[in-house]
C-alpha positions as a Markdown table, in Angstrom:
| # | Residue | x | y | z |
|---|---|---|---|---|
| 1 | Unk | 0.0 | 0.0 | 0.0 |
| 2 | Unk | 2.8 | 2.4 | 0.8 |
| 3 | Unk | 4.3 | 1.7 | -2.2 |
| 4 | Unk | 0.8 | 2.5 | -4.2 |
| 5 | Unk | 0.8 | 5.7 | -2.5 |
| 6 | Unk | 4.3 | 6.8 | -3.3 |
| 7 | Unk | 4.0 | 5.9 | -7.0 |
| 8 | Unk | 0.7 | 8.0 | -7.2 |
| 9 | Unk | 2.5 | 11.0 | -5.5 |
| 10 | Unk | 5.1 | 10.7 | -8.3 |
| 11 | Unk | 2.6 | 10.5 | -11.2 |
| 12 | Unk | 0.9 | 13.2 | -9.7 |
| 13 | Unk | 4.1 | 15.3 | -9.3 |
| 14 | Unk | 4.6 | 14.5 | -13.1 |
| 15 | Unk | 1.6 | 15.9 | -14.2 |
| 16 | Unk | 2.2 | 18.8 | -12.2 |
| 17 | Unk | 5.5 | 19.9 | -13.6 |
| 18 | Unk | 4.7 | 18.5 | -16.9 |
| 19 | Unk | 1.8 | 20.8 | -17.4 |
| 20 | Unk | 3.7 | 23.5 | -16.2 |
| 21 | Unk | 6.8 | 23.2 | -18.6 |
| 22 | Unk | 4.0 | 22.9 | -22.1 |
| 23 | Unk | 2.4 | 26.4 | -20.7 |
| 24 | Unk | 5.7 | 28.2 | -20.6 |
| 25 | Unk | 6.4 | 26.8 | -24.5 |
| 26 | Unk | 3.3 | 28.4 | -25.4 |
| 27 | Unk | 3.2 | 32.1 | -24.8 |
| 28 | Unk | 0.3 | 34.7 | -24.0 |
| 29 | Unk | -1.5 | 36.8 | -25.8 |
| 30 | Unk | -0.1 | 39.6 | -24.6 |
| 31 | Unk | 3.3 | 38.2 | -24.9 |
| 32 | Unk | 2.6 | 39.7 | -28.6 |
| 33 | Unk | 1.6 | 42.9 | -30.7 |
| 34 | Unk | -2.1 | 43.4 | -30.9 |
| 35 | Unk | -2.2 | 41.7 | -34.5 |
| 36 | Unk | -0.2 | 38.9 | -32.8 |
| 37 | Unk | 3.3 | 38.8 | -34.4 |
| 38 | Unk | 6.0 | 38.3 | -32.5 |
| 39 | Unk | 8.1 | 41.1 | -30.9 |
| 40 | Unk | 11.4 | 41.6 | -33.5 |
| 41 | Unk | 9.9 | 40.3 | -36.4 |
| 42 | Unk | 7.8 | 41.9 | -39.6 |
| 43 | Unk | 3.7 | 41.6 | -39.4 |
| 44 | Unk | 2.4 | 40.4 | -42.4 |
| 45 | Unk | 0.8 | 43.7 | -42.3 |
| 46 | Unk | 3.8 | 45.3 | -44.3 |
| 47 | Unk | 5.3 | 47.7 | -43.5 |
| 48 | Unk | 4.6 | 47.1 | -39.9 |
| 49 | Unk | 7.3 | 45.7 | -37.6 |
| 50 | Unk | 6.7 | 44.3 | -33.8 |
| 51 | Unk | 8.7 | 46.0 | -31.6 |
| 52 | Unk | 10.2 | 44.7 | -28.4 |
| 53 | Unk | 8.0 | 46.5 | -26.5 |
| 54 | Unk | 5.2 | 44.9 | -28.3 |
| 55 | Unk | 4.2 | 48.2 | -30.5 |
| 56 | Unk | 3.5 | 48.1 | -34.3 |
| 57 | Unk | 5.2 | 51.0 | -36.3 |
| 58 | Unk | 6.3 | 51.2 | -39.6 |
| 59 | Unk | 9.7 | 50.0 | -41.1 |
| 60 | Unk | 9.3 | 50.0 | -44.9 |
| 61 | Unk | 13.5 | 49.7 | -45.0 |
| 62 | Unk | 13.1 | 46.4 | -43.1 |
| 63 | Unk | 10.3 | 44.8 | -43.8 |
| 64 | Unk | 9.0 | 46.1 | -47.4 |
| 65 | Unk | 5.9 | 47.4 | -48.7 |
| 66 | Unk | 3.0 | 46.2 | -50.4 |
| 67 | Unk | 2.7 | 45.7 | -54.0 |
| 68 | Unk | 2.4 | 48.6 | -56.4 |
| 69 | Unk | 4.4 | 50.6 | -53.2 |
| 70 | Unk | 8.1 | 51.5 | -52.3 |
| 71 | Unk | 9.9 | 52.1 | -49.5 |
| 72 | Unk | 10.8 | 55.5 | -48.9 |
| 73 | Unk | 12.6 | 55.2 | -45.4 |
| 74 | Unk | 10.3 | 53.7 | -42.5 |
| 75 | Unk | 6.8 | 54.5 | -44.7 |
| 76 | Unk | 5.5 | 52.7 | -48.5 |
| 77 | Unk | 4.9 | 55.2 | -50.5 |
| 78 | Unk | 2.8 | 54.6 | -54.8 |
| 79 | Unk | 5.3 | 53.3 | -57.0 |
């Protein structure tokens, strides 16, 4: 019986810190920028880049522009 109990507290403890480590692979929403791309990258909302601080602004130079546009510095601006 004792040894029942102690493998149920270790399958128990398993679950515990199992469930815990797949929550920290997948992150909030507000670990994102409101459209939810990931801070440092390009939204698929070009020109718009993600900032760290989980802010969209424009970056034309880094991320491009839509077709029939250019970049013209940080805004897309007609071809």
């Amino acid at each position: 019986m004792k040894k029942l109990n102690m493998t149920l507290l270790l399958l128990l403890a398993s679950v515990l810190l199992l469930s815990g480590c797949i929550g920290d692979k997948y992150p909030s929403a507000s670990e994102y920028c409101v459209d939810g791309t990931v801070p440092g990258s390009c939204s698929s909302s070009r020109p718009q880049y993600c900032t760290s601080e989980k802010v969209l602004i424009d970056e034309a130079d880094l991320c491009g522009c839509p077709a029939s546009m250019e970049p013209a510095g940080s805004v897309c601006v007609p071809d």
